[in-house]
N, CA, C and O atoms as a GROMACS GRO file, in nm:
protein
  296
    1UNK      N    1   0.085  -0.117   0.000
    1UNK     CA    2   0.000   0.000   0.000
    1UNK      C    3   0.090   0.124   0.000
    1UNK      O    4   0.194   0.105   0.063
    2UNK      N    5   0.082   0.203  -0.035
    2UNK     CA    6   0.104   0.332  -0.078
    2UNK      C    7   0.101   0.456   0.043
    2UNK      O    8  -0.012   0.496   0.073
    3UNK      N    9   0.153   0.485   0.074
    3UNK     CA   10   0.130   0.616   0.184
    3UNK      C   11   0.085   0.769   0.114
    3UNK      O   12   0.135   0.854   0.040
    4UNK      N   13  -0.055   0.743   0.194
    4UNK     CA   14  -0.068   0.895   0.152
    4UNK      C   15  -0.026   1.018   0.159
    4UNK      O   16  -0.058   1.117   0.092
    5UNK      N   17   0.072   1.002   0.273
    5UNK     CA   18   0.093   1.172   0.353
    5UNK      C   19   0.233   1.164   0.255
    5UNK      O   20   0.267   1.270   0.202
    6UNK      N   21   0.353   0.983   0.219
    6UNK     CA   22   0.476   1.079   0.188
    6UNK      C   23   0.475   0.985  -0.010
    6UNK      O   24   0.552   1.019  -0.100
    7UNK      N   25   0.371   0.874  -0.023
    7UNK     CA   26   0.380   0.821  -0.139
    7UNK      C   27   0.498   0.704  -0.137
    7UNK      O   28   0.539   0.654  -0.241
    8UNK      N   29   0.552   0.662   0.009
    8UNK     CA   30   0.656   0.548   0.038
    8UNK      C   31   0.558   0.416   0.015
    8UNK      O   32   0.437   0.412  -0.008
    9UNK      N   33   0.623   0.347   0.025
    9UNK     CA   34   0.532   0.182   0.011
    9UNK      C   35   0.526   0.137   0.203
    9UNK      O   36   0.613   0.137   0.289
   10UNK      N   37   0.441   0.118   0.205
   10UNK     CA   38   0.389   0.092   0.379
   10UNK      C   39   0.396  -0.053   0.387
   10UNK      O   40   0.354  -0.130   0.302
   11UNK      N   41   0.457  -0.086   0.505
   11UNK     CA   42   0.422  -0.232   0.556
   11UNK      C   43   0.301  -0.310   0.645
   11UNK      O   44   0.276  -0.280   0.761
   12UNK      N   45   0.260  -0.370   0.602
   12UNK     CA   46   0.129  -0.477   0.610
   12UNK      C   47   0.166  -0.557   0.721
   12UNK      O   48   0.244  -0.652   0.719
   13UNK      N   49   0.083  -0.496   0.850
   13UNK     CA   50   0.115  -0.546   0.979
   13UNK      C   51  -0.034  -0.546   1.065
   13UNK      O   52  -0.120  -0.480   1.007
   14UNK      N   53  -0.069  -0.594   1.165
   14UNK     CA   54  -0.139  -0.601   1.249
   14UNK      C   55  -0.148  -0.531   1.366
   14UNK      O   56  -0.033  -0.523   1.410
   15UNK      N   57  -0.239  -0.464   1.454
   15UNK     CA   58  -0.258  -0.423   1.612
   15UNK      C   59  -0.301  -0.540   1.665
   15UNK      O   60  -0.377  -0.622   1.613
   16UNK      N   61  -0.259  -0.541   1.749
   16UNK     CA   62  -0.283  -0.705   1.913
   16UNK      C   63  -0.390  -0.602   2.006
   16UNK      O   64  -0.403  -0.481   2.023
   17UNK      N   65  -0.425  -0.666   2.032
   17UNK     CA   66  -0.530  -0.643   2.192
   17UNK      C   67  -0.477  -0.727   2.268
   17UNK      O   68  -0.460  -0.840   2.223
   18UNK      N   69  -0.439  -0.699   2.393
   18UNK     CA   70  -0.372  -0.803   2.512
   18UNK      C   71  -0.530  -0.860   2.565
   18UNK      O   72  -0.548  -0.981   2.574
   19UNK      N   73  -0.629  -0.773   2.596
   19UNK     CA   74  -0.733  -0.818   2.724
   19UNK      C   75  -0.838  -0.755   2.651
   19UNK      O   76  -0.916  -0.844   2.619
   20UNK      N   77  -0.884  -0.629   2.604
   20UNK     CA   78  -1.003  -0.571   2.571
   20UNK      C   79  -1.033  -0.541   2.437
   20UNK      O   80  -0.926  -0.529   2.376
   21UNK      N   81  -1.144  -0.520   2.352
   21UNK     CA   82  -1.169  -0.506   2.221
   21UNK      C   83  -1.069  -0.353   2.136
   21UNK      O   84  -1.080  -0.232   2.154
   22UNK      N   85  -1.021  -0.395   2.089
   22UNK     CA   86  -0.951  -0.231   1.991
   22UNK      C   87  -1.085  -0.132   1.942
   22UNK      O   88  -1.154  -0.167   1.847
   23UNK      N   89  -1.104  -0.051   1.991
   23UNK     CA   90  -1.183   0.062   1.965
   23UNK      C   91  -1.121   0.186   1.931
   23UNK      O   92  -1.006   0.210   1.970
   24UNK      N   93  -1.195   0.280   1.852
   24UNK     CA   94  -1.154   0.367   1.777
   24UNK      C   95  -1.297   0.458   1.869
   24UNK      O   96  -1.414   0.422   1.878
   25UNK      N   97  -1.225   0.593   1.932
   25UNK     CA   98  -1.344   0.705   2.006
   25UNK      C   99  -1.291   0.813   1.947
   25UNK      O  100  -1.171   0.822   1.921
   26UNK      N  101  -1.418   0.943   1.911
   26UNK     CA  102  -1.342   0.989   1.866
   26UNK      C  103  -1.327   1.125   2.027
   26UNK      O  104  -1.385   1.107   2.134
   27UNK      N  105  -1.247   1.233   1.999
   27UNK     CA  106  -1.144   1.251   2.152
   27UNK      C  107  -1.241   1.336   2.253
   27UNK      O  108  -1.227   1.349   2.375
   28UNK      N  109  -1.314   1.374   2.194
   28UNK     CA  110  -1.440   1.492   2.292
   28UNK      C  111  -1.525   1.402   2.358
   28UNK      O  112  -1.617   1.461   2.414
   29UNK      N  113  -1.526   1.239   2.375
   29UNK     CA  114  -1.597   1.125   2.462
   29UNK      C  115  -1.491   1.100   2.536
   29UNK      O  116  -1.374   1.127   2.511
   30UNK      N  117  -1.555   1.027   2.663
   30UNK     CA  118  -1.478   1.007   2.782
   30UNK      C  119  -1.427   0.856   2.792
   30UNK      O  120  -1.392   0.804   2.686
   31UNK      N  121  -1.421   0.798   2.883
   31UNK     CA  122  -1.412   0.681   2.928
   31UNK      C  123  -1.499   0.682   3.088
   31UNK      O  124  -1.443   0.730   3.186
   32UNK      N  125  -1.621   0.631   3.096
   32UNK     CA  126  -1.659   0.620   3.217
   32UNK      C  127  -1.626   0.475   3.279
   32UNK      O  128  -1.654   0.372   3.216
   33UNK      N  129  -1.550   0.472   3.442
   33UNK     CA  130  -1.529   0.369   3.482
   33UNK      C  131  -1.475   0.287   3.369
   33UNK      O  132  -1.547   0.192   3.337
   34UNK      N  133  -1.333   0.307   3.281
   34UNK     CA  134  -1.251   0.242   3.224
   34UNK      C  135  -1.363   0.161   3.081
   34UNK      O  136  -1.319   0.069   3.012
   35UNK      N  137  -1.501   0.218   3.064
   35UNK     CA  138  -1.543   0.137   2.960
   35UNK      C  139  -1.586   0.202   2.827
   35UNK      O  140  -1.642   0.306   2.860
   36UNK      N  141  -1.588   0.190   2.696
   36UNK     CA  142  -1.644   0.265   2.647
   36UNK      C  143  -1.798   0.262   2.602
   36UNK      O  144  -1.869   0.176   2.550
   37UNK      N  145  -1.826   0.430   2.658
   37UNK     CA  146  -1.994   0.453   2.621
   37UNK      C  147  -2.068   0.513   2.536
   37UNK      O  148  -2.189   0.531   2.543
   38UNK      N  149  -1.946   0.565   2.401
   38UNK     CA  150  -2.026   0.631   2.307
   38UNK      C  151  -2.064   0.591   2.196
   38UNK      O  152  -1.987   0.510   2.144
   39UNK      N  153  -2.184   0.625   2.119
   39UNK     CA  154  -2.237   0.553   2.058
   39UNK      C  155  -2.166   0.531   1.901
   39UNK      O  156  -2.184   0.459   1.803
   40UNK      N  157  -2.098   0.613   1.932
   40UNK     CA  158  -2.010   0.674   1.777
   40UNK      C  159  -1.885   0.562   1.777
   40UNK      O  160  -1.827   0.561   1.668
   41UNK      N  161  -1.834   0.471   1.874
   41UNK     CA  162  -1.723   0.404   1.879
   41UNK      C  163  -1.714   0.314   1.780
   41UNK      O  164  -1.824   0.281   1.736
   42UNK      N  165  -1.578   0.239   1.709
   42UNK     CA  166  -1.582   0.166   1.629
   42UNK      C  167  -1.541   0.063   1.631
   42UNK      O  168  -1.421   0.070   1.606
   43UNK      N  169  -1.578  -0.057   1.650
   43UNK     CA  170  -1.465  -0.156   1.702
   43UNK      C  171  -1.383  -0.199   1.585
   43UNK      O  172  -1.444  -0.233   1.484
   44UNK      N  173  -1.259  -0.202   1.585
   44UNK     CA  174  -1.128  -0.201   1.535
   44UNK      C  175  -1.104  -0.308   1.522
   44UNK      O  176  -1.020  -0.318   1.433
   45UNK      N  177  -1.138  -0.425   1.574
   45UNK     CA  178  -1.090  -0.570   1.584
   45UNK      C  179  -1.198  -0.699   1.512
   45UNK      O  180  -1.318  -0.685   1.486
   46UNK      N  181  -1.099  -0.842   1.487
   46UNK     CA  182  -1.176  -0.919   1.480
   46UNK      C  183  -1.077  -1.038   1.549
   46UNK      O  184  -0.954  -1.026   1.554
   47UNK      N  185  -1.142  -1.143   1.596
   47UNK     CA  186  -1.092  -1.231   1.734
   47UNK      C  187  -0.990  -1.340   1.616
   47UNK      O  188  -1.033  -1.378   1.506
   48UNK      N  189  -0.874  -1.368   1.664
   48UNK     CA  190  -0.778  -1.482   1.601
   48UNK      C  191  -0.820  -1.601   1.634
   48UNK      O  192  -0.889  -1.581   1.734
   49UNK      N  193  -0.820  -1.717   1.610
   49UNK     CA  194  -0.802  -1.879   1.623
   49UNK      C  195  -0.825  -1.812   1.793
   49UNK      O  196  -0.934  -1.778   1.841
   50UNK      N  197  -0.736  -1.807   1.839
   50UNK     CA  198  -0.682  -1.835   1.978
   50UNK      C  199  -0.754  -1.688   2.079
   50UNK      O  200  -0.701  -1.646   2.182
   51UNK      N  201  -0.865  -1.638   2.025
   51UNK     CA  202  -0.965  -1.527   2.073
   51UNK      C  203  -0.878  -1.431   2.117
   51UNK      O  204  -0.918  -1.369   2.215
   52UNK      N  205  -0.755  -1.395   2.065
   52UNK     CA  206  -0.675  -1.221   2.062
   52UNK      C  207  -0.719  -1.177   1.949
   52UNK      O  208  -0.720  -1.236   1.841
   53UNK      N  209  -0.769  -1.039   1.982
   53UNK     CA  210  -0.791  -0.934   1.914
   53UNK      C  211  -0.681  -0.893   1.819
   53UNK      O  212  -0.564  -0.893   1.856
   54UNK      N  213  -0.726  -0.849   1.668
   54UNK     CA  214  -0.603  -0.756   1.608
   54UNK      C  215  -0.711  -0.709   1.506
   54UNK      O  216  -0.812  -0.762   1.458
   55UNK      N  217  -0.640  -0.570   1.490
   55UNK     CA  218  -0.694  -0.550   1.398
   55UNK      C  219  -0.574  -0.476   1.256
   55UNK      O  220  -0.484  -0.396   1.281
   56UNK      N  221  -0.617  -0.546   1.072
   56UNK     CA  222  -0.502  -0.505   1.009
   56UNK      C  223  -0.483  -0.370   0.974
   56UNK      O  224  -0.572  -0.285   0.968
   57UNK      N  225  -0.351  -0.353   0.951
   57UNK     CA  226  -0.303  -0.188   0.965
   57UNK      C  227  -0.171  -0.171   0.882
   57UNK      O  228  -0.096  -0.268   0.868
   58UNK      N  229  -0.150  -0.086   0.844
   58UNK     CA  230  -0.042  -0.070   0.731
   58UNK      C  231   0.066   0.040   0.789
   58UNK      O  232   0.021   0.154   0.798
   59UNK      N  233   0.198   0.022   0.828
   59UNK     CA  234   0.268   0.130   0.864
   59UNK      C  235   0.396   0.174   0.773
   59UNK      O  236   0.488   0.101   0.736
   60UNK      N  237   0.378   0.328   0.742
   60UNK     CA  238   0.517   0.407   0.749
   60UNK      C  239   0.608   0.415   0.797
   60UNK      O  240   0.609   0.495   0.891
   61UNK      N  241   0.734   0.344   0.768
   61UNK     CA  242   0.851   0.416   0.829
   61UNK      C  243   0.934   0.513   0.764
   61UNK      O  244   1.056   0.499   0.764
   62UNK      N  245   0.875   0.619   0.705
   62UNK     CA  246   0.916   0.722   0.696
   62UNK      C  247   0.864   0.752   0.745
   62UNK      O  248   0.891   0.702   0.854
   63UNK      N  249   0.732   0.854   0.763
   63UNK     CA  250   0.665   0.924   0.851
   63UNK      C  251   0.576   0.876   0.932
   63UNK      O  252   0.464   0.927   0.934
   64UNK      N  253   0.608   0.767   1.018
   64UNK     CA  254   0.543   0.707   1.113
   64UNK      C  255   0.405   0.729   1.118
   64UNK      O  256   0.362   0.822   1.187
   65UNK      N  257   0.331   0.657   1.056
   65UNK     CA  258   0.178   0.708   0.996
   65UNK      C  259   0.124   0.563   0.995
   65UNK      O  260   0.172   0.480   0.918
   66UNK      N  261   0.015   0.528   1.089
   66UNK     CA  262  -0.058   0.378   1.070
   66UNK      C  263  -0.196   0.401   0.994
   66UNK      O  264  -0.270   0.492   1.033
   67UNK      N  265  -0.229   0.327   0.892
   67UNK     CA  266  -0.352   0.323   0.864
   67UNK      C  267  -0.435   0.209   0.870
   67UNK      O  268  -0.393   0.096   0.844
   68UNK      N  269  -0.577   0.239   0.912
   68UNK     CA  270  -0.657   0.119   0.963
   68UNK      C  271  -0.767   0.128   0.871
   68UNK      O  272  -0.863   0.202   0.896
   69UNK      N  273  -0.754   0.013   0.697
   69UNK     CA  274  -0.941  -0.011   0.676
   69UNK      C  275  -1.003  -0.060   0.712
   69UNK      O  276  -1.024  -0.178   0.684
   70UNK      N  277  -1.098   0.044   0.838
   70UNK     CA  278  -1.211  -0.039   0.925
   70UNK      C  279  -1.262  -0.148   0.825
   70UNK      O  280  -1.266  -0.265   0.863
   71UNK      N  281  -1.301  -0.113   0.695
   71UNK     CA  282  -1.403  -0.206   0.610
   71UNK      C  283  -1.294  -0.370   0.593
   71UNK      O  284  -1.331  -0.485   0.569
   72UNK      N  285  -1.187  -0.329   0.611
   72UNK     CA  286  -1.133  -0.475   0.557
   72UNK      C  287  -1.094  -0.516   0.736
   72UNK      O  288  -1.018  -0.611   0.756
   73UNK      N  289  -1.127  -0.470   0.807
   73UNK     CA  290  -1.117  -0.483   0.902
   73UNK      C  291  -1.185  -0.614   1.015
   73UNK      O  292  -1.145  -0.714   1.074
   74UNK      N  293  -1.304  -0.541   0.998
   74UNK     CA  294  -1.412  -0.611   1.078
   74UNK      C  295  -1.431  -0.772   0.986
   74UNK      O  296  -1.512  -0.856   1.024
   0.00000   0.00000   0.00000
């Protein structure tokens, strides 16, 4: 994949969840009592063989830039 911000070729990697679902909030919602409650949240993940969370993601190492397609995601 292609980087948008510098046009480098990005590497095809994964996010882990250790314990809780990968969610995406966006920053003007809170966290009440460590959970999330807004309705706008996205969950980021889908469960491996072995029920850890990841969700796929493409990174820059030039300009340290991760991108996440929710759609190829879920």
């Amino acid at each position: 994949m292609e980087c948008p911000y510098c046009k480098n070729e990005m590497i095809k990697g994964y996010l882990y969840g250790e314990r809780y679902a990968l969610k995406w909030m966006s920053a003007d919602k809170g966290l009440i009592a460590g959970t999330f409650v807004s309705r706008d949240s996205i969950k980021l993940e889908s469960n491996t063989f072995w029920g850890r969370q990841r969700a796929k993601a493409f990174r820059c190492t030039s300009c340290n830039k991760l991108i996440i397609d929710i759609n190829d995601t879920l």
